[in-house]
N, C-alpha and C positions, 0 to 999 in steps of 0.2 A: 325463814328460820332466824332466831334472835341469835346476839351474841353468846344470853347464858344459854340457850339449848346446843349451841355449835361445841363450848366450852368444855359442857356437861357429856358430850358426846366423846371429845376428845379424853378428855379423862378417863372414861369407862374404855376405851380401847387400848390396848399395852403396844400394839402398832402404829395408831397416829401418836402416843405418847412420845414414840421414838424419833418419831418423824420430825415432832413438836423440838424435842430438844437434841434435834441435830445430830441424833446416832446414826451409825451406818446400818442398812437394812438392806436385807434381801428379798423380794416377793416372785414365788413362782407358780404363775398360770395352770392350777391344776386343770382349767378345762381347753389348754391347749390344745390344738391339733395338729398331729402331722402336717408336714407342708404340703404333701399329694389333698392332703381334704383342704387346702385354702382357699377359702370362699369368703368374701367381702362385699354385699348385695350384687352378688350378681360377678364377680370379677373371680378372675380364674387365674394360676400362673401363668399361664397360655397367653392371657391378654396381656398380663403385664410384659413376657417374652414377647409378645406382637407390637407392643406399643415402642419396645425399646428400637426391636428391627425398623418400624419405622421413621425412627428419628436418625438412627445409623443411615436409613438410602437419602433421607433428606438433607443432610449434614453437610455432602458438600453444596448444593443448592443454599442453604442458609449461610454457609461462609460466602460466598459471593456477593448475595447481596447483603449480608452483615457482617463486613469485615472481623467487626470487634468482638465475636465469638469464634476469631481464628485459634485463639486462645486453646480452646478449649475444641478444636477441629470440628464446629460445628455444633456443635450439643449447648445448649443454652444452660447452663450450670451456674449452682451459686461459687462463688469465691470464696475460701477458707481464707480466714486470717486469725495468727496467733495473737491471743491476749494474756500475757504475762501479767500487765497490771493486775486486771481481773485476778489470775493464781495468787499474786503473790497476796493479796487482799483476804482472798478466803484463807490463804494461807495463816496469815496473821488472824483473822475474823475467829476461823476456827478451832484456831491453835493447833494446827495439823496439817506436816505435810505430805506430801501426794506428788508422784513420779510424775513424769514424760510435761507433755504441754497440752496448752490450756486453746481450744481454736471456738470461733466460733462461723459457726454459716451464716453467708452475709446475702440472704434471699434478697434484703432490699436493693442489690447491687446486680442484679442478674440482668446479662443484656438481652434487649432487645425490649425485653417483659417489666422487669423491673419490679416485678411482686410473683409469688407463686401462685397465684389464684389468676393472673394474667397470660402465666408460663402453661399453664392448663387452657386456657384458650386459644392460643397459638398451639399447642398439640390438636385441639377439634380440630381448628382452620386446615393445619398440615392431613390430617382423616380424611377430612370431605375434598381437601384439591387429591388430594392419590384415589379415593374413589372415583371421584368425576375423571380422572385422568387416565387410569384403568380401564376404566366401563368404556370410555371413550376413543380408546388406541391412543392416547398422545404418549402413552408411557409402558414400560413392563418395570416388574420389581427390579429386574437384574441389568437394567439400564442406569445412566447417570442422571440423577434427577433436576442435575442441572440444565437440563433441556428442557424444562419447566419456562424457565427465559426467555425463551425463543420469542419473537414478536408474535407468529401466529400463535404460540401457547397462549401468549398474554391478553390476545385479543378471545379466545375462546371462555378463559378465565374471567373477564371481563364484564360475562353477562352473570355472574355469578355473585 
């Protein structure tokens, strides 16, 4: 698409116009769904409740051997940090101020992972050792997963 079709496009809409020059706007999802129908290829509330339980039984197992998400008791999370600059910038930029504070999520800062599309990989890795560890008696959900450690754990793990 050219610049002038993008232009001519923006023009004919009274909502990119707004957008264009920096009004506040509101847009809402008429074809929202309830949160009971939330479906995202294939993904359910359920999984995403399933995904979170299992970073909760693995948490302390990953403060062990990654100290540096003691932080955060285990849970691999980005770090918030305030950006006032930032505020005070659009503040001025757009001639308009605006309450509370300005944060931004700092993914590139997440330990262990260091990216979210890494942090999603180490969630597989943690899937398939509690499967194999299940299926295999090394483990139950309502154990501490830190016996994941154990040398013969590691040596079973090993061929994996």
């Amino acid at each position: 698409m050219s610049k002038k079709e993008i232009k001519t496009i923006v023009e004919n809409s009274k909502t990119l116009k707004r957008i264009k020059d920096r009004e506040e706007i509101l847009w809402i999802n008429k074809n929202k769904k309830n949160i009971q129908d939330f479906n995202i290829e294939g993904l359910s509330i359920r999984d995403i409740d399933d995904a979170e339980e299992r970073l909760i039984r693995f948490a302390p197992f990953i403060m062990e051997v990654f100290p540096e998400t003691n932080i955060n008791n285990g849970l691999i999370e980005s770090p918030l940090k305030e950006i006032s600059k930032m505020k005070n910038l659009l503040i001025n930029k757009l001639d308009k101020n605006f309450e509370g504070s300005l944060y931004i999520k700092m993914d590139s800062h997440l330990p262990i992972a260091g990216s979210v599309k890494a942090r999603g990989g180490i969630y597989e890795i943690l899937k398939h050792t509690e499967k194999l560890a299940l299926d295999n008696g090394i483990i139950k959900k309502d154990e501490n997963y830190i016996k994941l450690k154990e040398e013969n754990n590691r040596d079973f793990f090993s061929r994996y």
